[in-house]
C-alpha positions as CSV (number, residue, x, y, z in Angstrom):
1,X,23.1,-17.0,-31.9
2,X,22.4,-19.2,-29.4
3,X,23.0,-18.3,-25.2
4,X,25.5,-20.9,-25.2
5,X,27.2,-19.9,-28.3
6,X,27.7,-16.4,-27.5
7,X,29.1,-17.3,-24.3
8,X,31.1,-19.4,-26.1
9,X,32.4,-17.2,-28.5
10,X,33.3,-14.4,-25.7
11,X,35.0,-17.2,-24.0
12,X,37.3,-18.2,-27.0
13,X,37.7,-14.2,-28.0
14,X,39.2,-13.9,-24.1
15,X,41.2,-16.8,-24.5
16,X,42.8,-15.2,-28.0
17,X,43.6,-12.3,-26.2
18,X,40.8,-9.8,-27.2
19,X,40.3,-7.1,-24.7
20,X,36.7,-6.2,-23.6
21,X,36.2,-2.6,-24.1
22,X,35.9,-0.3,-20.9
23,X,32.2,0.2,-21.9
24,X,31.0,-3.5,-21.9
25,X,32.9,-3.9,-18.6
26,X,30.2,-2.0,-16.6
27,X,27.2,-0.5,-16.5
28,X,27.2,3.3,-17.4
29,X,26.8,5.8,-14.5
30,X,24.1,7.8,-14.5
31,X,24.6,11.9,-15.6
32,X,26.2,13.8,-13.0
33,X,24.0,15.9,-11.8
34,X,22.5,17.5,-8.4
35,X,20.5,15.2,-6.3
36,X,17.0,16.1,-5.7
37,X,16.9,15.4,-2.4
38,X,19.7,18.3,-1.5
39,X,18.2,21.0,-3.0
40,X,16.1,23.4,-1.6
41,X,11.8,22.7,-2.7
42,X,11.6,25.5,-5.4
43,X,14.6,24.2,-7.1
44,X,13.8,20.5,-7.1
45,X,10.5,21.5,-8.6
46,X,11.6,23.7,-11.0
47,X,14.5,20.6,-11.9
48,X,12.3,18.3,-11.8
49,X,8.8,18.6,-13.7
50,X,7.8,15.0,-13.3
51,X,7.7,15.8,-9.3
52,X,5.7,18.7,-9.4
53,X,3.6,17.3,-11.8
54,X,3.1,13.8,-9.1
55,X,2.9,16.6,-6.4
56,X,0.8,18.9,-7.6
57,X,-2.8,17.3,-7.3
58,X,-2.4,16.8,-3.2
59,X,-2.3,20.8,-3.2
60,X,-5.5,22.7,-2.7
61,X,-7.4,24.2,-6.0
62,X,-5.2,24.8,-8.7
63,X,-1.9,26.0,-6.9
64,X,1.3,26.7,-8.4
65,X,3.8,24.0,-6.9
66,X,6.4,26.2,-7.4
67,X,4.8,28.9,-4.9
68,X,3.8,25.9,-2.5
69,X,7.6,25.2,-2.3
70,X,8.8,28.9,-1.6
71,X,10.5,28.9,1.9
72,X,11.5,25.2,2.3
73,X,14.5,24.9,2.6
74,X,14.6,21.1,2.2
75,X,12.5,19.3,-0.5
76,X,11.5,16.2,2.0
77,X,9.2,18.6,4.0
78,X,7.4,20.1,1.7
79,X,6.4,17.2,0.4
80,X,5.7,15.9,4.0
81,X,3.9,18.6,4.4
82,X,1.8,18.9,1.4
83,X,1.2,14.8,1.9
84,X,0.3,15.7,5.3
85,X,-2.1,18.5,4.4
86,X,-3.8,16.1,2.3
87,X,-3.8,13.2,4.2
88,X,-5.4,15.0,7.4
89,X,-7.8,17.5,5.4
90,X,-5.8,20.1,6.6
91,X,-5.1,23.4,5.6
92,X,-1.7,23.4,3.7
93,X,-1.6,27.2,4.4
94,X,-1.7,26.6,7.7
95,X,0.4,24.3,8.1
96,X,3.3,25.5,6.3
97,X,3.5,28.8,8.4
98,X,3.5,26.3,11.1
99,X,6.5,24.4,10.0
100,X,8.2,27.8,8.6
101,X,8.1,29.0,11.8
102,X,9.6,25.6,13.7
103,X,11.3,24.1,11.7
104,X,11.6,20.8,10.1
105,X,11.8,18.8,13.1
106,X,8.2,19.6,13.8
107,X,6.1,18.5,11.8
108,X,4.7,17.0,14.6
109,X,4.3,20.1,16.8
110,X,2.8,21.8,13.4
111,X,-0.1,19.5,13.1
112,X,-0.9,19.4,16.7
113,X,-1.2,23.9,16.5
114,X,-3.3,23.2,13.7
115,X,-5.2,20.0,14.7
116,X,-5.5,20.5,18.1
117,X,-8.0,16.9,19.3
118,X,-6.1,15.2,16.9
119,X,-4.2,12.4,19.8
120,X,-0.3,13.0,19.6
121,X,0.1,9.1,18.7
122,X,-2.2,9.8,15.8
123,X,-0.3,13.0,14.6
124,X,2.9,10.9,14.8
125,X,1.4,8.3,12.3
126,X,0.4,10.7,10.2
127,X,3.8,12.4,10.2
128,X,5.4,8.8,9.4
129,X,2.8,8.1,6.7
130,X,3.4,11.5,4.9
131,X,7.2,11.6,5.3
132,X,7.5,7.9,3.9
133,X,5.3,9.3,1.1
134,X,7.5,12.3,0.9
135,X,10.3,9.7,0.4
136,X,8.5,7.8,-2.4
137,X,8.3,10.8,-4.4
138,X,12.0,11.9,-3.9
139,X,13.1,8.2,-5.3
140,X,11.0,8.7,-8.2
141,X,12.3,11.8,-8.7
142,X,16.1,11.0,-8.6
143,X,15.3,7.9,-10.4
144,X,13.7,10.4,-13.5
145,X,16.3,13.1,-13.0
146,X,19.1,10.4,-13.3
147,X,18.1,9.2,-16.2
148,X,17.0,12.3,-17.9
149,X,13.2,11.4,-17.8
C-alpha cells in the first residue's frame, strides 16, 4: 500500500471502532535490568562483554579487565582511570592505588602524586577528557545491555 492509503485505512478502522492494540500504541521498553552505570566495575564487566571488550585495549599488555576493575567501586572511574592511564602514558598501576586510596573525587589529586610537572590546569583537562570518555563507554554499554547486544 501506498503512505497515504495506510493512513487512510487506520483512519477509517478508528472511525469503525477498531481498537489499536496496547503493543502498536508505544514503543516496547527495554528488558528490565540493572544499569551499568550503578554497579560496581567487576560486575559491569563481567555483565557486560561488549565493555570490556571496548575497554580492554587502553589497558597495559594483555591484562585481564576483570582484574583491572577489582576494587572500584563505581564503574565511571575505572574507566576514567584506565582512559586516563592511557591518555597521559601513565602507569595504570599506579594510578589505581592512587585513586584506591582517595577516592573518586580525586582523580585529580591521583594524577598529580603520579605526574608530579604535569600543571594542575593540564591534569584537570585530562581528568575531563577521560571521564567524558568514561561516559561514552557507559552509554554504549547501557545502550547494548538494554537491548540484549
Amino acid at each position: 500500500m501506498k503512505p497515504f492509503s495506510v493512513l487512510a485505512a487506520a483512519a477509517l478502522a478508528l472511525s469503525l471502532g477498531a481498537a489499536i492494540p496496547a503493543s502498536a500504541q508505544q514503543p516496547p521498553a527495554p528488558p528490565a535490568s540493572s544499569s551499568i552505570a550503578t554497579m560496581s566495575a567487576p560486575q559491569a564487566i563481567t555483565a557486560n562483554p561488549r565493555l570490556a571488550a571496548r575497554i580492554e585495549p587502553f589497558l597495559p599488555g594483555k591484562a585481564d579487565v576483570t582484574k583491572a576493575a577489582t576494587g572500584f567501586h563505581d564503574v565511571a572511574t575505572f574507566l576514567a582511570t584506565v582512559h586516563l592511564a592511557h591518555n597521559q602514558q601513565l602507569s595504570f598501576q599506579a594510578l589505581k592505588s592512587q585513586v584506591m586510596n582517595g577516592g573518586p573525587a580525586t582523580l585529580v589529586k591521583a594524577v598529580q602524586a603520579v605526574a608530579p610537572k604535569l600543571p594542575p590546569s593540564l591534569a584537570q583537562e585530562a581528568v575531563q577528557m577521560a571521564q567524558h570518555q568514561a561516559e561514552l563507554d557507559l552509554g554504549a554499554a547501557e545502550e547494548a545491555h538494554a537491548f540484549g547486544r
